[in-house]
N, C-alpha and C positions, 0 to 999 in steps of 0.2 A: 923457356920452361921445357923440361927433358920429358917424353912423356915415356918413355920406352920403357923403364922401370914397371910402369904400370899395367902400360900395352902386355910385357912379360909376363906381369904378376896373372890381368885376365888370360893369357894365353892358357897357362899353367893351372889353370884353376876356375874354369869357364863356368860349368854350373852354380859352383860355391858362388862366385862374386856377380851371379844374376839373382840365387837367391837372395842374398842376402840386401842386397840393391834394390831388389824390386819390395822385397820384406819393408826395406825402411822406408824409403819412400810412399808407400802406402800406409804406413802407420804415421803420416805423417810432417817426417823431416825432409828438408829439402836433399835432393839428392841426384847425381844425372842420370837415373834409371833408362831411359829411354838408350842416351846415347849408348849405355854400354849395352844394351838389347841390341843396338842398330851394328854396333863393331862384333860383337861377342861373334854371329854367323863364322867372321871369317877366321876364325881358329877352331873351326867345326872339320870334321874329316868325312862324313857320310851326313845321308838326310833323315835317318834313326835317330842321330844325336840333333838335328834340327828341330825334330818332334818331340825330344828329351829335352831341349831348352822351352819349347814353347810350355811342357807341361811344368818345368820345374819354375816357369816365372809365374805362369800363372797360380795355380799354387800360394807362392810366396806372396806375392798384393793382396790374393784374400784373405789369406791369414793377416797379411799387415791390415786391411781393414776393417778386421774385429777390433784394432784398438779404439779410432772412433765410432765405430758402431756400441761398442760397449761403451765409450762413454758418455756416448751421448742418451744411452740405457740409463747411467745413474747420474748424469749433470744435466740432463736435459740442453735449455737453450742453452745456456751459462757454456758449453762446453764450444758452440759457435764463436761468440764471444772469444772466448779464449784464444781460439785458433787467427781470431781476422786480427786481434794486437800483435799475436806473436807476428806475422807476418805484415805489422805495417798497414793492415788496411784502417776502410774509413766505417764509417756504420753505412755506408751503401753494399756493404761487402756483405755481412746476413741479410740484407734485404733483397737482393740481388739471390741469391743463392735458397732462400725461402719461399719465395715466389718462384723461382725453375722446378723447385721440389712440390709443392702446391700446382703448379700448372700441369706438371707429368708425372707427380706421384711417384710412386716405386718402379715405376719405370727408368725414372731419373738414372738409375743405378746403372742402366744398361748403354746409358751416353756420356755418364760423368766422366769415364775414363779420358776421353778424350778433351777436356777441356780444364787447361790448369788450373781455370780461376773457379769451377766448381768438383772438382775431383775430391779434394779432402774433404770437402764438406758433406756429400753426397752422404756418406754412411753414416757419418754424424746424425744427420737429419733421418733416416732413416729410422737410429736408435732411438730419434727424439719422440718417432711418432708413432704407430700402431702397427710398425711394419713388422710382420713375424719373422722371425731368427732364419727358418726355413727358406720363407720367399727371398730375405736378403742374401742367404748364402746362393741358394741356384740365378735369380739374377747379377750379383753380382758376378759371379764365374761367369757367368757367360755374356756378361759386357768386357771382364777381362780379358779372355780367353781370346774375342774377337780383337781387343786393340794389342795383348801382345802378340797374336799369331801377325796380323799388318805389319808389326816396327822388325820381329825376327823377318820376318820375309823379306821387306826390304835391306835388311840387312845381309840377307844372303846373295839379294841382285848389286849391292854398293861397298860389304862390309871390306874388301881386301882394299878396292881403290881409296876406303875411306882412311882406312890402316896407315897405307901406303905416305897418301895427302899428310897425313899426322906426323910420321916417320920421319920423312925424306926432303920434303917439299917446303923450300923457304918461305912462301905464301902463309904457312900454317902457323907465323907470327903475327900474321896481319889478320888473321882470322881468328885467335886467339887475342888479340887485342880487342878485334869489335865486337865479341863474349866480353870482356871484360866491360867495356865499355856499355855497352847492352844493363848487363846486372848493374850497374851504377847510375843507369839513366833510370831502372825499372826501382830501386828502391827511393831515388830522388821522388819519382813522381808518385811513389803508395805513401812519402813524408808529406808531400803538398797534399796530395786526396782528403790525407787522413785531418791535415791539419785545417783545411776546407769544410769536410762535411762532419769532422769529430769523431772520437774512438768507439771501435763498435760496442754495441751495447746489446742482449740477451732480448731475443723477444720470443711472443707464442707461435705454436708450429701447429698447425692443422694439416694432417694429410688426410688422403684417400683411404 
């Protein structure tokens, strides 16, 4: 797989394809947001435009997390639901993610970012429960804010050798195979989960 095309296209176009990355993946659809945060650094020219990526991703996630924060405003649980079939899971997956949100409340918002298995859910639940539109948007930004300024950072200590690795370096078939390999082992096992503990199912949401 040639990846240069692409590496191009974010060279040419850095901000556009972090907003719009970071946009959809928080609204939701699977997408590699992170990596192209982690690469994006190294076609940066000053540390102006470093501070101009971190504001332009964060930005974009919270906007993209109005999608489930509103919908989980007019779908309530139903909208949880929704989310753990699209993706395979089991009915451990709202119960799991109900209970993180009930344990930490609207705080939750400030550590979802960082954990795949309750990120999308995080604003959903939010929406589901008495959280005010206000306290969602200022915690949210500033749970995002702290996990993209981390991924941009490190990507200004790693993004060119990562480039590089991508680029040039024959290993980067072998690496790219066990991504592949990975995604096929990970939706194997959300089909056994799911067919173990059964499809999720909508329940009630009590927060703080």
């Amino acid at each position: 797989m040639d990846l240069q095309p692409y590496l191009h296209f974010l060279a040419d176009r850095p901000f556009i394809v972090v907003f719009v990355s970071s946009f959809i993946e928080a609204a939701g659809v699977p997408f590699p947001s992170r990596v192209i945060l982690v690469l994006t650094p190294a076609f940066l020219a000053t540390e102006s435009d470093l501070v101009q990526l971190i504001a332009v991703a964060t930005v974009a996630a919270v906007l993209g997390d109005h999608a489930p924060y509103l919908g989980g405003r007019l779908a309530g649980t139903r909208l949880l639901g929704f989310y753990c079939r699209v993706t395979l899971a089991s009915d451990a997956c709202i119960e799991t993610t109900l209970r993180y949100f009930q344990r930490f409340g609207p705080a939750a918002l400030l550590f979802s970012r960082f954990s795949a298995s309750v990120r999308i859910f995080a604003s959903a639940c939010a929406g589901c429960s008495d959280v005010t539109y206000g306290r969602f948007v200022v915690l949210d930004a500033i749970g995002t804010l702290v996990y993209t300024s981390l991924f941009v950072l490190v990507g200004w200590f790693v993004g060119e050798r990562a480039v590089a690795f991508l680029t040039t370096d024959r290993r980067r078939f072998i690496f790219l195979g066990v991504i592949a390999l990975a995604f096929v082992t990970l939706i194997s096992y959300r089909l056994w989960r799911r067919y173990r503990y059964g499809r999720a199912q909508a329940k009630a949401l009590s927060a703080r």
